[in-house]
DSSP file (Angstrom, degrees, kcal/mol; ACC not computed):
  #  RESIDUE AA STRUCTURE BP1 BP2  ACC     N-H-->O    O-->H-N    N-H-->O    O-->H-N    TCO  KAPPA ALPHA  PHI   PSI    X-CA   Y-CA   Z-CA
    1    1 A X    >         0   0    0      0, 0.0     3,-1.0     0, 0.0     4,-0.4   0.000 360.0 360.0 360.0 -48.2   95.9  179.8  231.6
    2    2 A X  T 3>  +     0   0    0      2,-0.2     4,-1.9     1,-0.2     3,-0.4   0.746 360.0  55.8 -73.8 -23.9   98.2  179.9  234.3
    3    3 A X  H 3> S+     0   0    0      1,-0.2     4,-1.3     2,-0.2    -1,-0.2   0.853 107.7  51.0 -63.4 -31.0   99.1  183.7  233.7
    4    4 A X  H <> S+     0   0    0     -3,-1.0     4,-0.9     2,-0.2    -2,-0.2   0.436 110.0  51.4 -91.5   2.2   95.5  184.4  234.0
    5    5 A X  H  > S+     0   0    0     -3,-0.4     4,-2.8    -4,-0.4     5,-0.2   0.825 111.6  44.0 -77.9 -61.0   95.5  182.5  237.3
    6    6 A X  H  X S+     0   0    0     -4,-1.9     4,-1.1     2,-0.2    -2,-0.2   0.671 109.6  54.6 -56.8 -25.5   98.3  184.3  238.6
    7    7 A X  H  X S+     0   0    0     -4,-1.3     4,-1.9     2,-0.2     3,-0.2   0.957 116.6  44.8 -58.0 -65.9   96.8  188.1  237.4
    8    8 A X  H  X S+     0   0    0     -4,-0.9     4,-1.0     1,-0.3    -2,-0.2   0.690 109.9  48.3 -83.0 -16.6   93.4  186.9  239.5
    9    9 A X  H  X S+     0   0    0     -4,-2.8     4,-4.0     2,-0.2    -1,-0.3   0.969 114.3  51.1 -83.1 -52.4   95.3  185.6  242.6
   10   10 A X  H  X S+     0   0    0     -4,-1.1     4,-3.3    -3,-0.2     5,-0.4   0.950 117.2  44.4 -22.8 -68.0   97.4  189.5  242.2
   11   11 A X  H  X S+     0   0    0     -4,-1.9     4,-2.0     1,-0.2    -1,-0.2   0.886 110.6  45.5 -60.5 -45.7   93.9  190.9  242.1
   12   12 A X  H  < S+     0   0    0     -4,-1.0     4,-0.5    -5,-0.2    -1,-0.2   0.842 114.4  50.7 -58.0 -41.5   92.2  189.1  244.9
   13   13 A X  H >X S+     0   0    0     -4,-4.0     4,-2.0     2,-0.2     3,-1.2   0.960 118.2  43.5 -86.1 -41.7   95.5  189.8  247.5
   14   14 A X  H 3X S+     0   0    0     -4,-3.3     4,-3.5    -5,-0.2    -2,-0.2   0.953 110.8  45.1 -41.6 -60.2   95.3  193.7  246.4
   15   15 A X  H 3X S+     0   0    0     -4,-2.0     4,-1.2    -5,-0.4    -1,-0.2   0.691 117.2  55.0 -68.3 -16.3   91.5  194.3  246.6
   16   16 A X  H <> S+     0   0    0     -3,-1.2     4,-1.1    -4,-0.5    -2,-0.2   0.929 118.1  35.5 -66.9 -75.5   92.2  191.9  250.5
   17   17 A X  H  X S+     0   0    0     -4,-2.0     4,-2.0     2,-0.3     3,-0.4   0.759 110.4  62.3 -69.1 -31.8   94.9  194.6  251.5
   18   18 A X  H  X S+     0   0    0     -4,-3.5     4,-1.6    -5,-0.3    -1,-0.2   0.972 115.4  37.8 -36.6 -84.7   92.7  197.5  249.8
   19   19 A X  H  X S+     0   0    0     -4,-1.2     4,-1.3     1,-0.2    -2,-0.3   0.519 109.9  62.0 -51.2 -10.8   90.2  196.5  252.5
   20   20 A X  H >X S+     0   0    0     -4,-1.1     4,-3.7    -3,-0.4     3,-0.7   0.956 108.6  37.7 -58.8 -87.9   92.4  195.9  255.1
   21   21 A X  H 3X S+     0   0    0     -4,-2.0     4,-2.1     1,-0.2    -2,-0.2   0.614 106.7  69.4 -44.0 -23.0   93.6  198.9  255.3
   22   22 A X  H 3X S+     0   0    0     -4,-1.6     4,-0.9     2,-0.2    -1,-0.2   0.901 110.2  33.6 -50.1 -60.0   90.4  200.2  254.7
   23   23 A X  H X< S+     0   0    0     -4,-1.3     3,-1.3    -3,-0.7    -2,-0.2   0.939 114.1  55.7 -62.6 -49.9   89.2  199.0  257.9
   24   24 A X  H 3< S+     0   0    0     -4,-3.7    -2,-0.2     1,-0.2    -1,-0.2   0.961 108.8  52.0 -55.1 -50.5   92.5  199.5  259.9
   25   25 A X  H 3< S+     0   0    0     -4,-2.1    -1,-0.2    -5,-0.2    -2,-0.2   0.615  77.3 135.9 -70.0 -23.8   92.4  203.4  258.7
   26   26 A X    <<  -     0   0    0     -3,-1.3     2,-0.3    -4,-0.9    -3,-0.1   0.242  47.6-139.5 -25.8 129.7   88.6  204.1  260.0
   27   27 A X        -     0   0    0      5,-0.0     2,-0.3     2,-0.0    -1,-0.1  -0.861  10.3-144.0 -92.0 147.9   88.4  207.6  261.9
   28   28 A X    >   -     0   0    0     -2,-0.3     3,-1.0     1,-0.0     4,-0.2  -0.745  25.3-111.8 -93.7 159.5   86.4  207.7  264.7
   29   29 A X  G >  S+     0   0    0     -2,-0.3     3,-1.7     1,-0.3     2,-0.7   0.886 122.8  53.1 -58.8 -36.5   84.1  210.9  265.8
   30   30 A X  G 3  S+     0   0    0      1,-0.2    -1,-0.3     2,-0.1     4,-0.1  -0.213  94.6  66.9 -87.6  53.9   86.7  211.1  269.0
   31   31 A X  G <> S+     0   0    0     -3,-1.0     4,-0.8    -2,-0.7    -1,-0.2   0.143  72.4 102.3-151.6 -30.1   89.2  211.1  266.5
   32   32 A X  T <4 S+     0   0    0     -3,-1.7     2,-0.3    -4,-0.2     4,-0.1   0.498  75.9  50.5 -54.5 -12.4   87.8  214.7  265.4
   33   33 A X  T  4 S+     0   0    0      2,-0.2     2,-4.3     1,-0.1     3,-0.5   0.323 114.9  42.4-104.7-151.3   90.8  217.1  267.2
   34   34 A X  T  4 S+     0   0    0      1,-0.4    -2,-0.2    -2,-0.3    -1,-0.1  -0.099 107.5  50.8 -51.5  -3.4   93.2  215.5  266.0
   35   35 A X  S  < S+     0   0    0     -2,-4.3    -1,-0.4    -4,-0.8     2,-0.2   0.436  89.0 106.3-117.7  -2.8   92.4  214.8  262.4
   36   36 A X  S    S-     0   0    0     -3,-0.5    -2,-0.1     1,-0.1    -3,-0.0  -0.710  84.3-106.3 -81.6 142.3   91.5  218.7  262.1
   37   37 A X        +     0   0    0     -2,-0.2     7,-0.4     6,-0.1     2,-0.4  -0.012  40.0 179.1 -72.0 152.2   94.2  220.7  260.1
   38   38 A X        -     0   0    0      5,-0.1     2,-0.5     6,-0.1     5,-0.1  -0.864   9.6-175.2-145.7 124.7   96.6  223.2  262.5
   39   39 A X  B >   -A   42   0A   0      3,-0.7     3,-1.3    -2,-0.4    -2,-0.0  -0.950  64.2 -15.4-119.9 105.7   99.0  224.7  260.4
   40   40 A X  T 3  S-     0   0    0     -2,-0.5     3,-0.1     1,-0.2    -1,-0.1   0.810 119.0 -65.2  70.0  20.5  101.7  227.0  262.0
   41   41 A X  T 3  S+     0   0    0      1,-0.3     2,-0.5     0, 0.0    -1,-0.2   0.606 104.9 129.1  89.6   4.7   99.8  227.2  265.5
   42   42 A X  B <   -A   39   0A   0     -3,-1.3    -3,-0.7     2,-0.0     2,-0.6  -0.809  60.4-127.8 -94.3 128.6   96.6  229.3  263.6
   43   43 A X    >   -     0   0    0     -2,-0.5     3,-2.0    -5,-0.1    -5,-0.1  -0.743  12.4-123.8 -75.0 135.8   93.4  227.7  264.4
   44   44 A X  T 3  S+     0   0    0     -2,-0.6    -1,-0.1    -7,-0.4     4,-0.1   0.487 106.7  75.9 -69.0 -11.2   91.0  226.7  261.3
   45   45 A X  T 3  S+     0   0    0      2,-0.1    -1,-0.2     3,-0.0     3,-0.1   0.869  83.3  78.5 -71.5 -35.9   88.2  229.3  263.6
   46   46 A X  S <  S-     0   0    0     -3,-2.0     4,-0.0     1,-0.1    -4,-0.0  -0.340 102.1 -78.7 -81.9 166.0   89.8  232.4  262.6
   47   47 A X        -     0   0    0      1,-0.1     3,-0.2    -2,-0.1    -1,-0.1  -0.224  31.0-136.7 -62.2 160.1   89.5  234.1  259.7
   48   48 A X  S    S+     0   0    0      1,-0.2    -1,-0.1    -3,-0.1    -2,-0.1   0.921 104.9  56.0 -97.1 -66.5   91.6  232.8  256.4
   49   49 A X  S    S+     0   0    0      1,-0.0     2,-0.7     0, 0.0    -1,-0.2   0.310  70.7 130.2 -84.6  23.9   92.6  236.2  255.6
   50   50 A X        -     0   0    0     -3,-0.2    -4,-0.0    -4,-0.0    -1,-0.0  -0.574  56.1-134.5 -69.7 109.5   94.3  237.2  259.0
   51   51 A X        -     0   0    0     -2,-0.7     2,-0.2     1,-0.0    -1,-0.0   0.288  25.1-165.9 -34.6 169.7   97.7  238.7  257.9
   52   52 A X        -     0   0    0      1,-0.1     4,-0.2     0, 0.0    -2,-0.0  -0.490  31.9 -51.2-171.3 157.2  101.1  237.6  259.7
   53   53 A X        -     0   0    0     -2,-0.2     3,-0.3     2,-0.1    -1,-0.1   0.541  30.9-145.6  -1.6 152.3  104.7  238.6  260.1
   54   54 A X  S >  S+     0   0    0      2,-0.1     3,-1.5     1,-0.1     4,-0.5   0.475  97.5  74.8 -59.2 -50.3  106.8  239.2  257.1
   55   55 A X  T 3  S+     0   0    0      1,-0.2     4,-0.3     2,-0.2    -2,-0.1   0.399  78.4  65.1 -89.4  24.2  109.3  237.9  259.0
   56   56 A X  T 3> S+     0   0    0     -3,-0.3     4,-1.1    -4,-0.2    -1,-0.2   0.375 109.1  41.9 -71.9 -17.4  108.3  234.1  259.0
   57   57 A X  T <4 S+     0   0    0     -3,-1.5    -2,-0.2     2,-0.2    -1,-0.1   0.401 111.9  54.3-120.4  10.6  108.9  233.9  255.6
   58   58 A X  T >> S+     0   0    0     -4,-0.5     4,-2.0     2,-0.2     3,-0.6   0.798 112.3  40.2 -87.3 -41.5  111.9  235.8  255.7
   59   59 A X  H 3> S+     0   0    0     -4,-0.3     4,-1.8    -5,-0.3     3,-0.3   0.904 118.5  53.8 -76.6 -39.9  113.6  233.8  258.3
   60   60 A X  H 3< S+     0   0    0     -4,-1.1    -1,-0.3     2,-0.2    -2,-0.2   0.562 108.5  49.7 -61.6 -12.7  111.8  230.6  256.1
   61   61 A X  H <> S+     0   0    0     -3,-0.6     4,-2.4     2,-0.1    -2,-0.2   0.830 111.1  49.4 -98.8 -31.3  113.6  232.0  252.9
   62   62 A X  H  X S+     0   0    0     -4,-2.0     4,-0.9    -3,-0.3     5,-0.3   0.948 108.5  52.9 -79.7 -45.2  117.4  232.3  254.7
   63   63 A X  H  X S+     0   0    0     -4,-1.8     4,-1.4     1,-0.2    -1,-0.2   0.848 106.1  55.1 -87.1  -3.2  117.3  229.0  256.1
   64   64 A X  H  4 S+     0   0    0     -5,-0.2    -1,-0.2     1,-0.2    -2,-0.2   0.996 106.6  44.8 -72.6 -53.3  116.6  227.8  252.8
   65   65 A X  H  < S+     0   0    0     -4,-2.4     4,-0.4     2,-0.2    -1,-0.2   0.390 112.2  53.6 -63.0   4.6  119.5  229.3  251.1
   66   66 A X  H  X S+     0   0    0     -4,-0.9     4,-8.2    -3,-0.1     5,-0.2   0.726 108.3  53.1 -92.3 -48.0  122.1  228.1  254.2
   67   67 A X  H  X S+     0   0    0     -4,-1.4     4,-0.7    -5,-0.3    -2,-0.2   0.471 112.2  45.5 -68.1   1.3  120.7  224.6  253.6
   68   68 A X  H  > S+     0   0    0     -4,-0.1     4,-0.6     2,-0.1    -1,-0.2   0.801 108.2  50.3 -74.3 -50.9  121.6  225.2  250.0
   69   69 A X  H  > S+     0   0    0     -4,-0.4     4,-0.8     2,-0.2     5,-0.2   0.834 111.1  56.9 -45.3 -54.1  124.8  226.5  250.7
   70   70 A X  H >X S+     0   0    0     -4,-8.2     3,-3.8     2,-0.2     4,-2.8   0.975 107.2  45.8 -34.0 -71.1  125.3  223.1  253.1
   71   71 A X  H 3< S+     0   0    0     -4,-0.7     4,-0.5     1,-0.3    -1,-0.2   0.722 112.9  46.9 -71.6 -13.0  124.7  220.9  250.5
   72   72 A X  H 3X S+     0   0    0     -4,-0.6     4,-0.6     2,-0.1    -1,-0.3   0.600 119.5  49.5 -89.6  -7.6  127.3  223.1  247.7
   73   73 A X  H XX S+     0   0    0     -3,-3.8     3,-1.3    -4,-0.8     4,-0.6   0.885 103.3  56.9 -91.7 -35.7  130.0  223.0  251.0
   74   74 A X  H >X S+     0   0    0     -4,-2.8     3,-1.1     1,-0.3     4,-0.9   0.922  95.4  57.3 -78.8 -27.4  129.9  219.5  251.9
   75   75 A X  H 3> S+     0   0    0     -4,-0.5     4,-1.2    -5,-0.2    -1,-0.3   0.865  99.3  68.8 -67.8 -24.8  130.8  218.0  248.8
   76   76 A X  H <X S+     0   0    0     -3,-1.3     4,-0.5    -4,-0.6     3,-0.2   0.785  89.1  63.7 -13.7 -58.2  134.2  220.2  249.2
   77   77 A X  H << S+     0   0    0     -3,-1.1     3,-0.3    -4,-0.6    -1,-0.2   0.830 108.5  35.8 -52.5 -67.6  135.0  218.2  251.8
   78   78 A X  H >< S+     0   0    0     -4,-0.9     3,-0.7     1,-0.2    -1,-0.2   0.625 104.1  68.9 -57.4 -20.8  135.3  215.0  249.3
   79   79 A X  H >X S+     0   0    0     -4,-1.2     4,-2.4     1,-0.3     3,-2.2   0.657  75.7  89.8-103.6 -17.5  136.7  216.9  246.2
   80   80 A X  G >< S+     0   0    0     -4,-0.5     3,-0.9    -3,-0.3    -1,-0.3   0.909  86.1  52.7 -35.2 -54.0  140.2  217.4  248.2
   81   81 A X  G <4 S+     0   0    0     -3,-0.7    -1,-0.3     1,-0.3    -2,-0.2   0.121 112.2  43.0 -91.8  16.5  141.4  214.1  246.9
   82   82 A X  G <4 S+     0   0    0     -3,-2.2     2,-0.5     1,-0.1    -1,-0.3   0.486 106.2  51.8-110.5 -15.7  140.7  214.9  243.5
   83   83 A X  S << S-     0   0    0     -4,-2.4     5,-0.3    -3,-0.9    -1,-0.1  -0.908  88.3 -93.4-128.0 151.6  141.8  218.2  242.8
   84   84 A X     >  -     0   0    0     -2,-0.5     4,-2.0     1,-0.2     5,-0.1   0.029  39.6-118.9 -36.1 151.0  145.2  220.1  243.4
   85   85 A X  H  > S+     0   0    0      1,-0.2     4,-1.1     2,-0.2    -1,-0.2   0.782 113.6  62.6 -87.6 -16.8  145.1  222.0  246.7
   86   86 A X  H >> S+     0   0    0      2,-0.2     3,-1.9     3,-0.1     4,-1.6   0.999 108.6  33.3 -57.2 -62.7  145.5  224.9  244.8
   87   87 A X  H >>>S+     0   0    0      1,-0.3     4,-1.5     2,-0.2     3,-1.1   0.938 118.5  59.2 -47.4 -72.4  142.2  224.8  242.8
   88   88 A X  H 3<5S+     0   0    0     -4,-2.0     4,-0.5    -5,-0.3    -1,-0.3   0.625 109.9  38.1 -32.7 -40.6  140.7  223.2  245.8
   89   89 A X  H <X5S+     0   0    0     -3,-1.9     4,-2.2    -4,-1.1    -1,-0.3   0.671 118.0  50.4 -95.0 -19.0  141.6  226.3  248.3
   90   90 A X  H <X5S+     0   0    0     -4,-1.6     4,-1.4    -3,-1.1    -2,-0.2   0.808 116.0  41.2 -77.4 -39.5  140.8  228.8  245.6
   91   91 A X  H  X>S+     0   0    0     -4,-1.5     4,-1.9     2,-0.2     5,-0.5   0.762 119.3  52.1 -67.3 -49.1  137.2  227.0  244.8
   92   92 A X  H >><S+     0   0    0     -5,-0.6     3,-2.2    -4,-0.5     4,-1.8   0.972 106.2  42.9 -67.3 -80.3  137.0  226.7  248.4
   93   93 A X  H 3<5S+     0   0    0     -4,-2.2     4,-0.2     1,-0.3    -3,-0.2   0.801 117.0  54.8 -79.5 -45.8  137.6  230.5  249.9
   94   94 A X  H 3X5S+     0   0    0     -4,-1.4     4,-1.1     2,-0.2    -1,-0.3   0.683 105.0  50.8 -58.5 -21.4  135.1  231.7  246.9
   95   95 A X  H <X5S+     0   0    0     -3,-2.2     4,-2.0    -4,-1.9     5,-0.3   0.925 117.5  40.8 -60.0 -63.6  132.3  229.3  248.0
   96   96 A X  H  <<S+     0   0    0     -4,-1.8     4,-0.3    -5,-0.5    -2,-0.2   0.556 109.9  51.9 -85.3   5.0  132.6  230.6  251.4
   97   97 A X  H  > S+     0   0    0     -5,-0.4     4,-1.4    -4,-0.2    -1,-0.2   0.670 103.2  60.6-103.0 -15.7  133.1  234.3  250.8
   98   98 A X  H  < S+     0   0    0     -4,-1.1     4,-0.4    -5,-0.2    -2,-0.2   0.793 117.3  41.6 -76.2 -18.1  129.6  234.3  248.3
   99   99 A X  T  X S+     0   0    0     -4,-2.0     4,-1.4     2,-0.2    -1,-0.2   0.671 115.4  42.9 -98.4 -10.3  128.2  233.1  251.9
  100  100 A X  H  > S+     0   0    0     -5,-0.3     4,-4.0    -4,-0.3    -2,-0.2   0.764 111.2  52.4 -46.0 -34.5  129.8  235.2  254.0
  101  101 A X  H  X S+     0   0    0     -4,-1.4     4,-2.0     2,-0.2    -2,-0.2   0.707 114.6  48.9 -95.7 -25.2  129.2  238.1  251.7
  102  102 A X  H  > S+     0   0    0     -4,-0.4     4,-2.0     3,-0.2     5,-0.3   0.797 108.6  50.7 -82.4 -42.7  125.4  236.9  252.0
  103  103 A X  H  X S+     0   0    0     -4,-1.4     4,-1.8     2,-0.2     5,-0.3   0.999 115.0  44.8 -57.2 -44.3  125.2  236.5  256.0
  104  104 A X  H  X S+     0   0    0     -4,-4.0     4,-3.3     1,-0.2     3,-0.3   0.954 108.2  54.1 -77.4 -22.2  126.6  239.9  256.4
  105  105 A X  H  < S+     0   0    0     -4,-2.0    -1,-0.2     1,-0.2    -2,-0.2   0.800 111.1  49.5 -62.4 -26.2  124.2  241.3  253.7
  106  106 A X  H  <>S+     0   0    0     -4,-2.0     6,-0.9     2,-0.2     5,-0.8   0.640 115.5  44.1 -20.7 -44.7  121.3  239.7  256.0
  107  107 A X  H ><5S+     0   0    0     -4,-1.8     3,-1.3    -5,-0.3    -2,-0.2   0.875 108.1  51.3 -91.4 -26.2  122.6  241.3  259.2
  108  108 A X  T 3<5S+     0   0    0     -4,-3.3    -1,-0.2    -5,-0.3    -2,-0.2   0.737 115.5  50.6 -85.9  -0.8  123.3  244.5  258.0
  109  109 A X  T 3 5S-     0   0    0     -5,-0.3    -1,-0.2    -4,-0.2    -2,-0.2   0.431 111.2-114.8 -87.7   9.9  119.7  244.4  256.7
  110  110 A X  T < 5S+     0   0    0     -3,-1.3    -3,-0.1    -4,-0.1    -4,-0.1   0.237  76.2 125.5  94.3 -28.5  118.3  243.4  259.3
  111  111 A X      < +     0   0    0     -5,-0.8    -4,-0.2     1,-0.3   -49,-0.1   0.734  69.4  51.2 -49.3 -47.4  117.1  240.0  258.2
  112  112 A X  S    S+     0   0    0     -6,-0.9    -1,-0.3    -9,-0.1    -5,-0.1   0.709  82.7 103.6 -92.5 -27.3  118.4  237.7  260.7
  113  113 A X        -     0   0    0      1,-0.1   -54,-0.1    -6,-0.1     3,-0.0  -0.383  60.3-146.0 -85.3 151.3  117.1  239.5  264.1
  114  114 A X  S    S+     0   0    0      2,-0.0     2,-0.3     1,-0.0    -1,-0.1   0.923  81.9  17.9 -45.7 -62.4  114.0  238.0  265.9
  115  115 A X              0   0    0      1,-0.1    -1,-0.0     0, 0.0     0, 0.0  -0.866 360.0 360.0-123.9 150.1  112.4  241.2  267.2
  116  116 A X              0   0    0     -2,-0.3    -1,-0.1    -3,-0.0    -2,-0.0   0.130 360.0 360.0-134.3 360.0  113.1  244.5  266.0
């Protein structure tokens, strides 16, 4: 009996905070701007299929692979004190020439500049 008390008291303070929130969350009609989607500075007026740059998703595809690159360098940082500085500087200058050897293949392609 007292398990089934304690289930319906559970039930009772959820389905209060359900409504709670319910209320708190209301949109108003001057509410209407701001709760309409803007994605990447295109207004929801123009047409869907209007085309743009290449080079947003290029420039979105490089910083994804530096921020990868980050997250394989920084643990480097820690692994000094576990492995021999040889193996450490050898691990180390091949990490960072497979991203070197990718920034210059980006510039000499062209990828990295803003306006061409």
């Amino acid at each position: 009996m007292k398990m089934y008390q304690s289930i319906l008291l559970l039930t009772l303070i959820l389905i209060m905070l359900m409504m709670i929130s319910f209320l708190i969350s209301k949109k108003s009609i001057l509410d209407l701007n701001k709760t309409s989607p803007f994605e990447c500075g295109f207004s929801k007026m123009t047409s869907p299929r209007m085309s743009f740059s290449i080079q947003f998703f290029m420039i979105a595809i490089i910083f994804l692979m530096f921020d990868i690159e980050l997250t394989i360098i920084l643990p480097i940082i820690n692994s000094i004190k576990m492995m021999k500085i040889y193996e450490w500087l050898k691990s180390s200058l091949i990490i960072t020439t497979i991203i070197t050897y990718g920034l210059l293949h980006e510039w000499f392609n062209g990828m990295i500049e803003w306006s061409k």
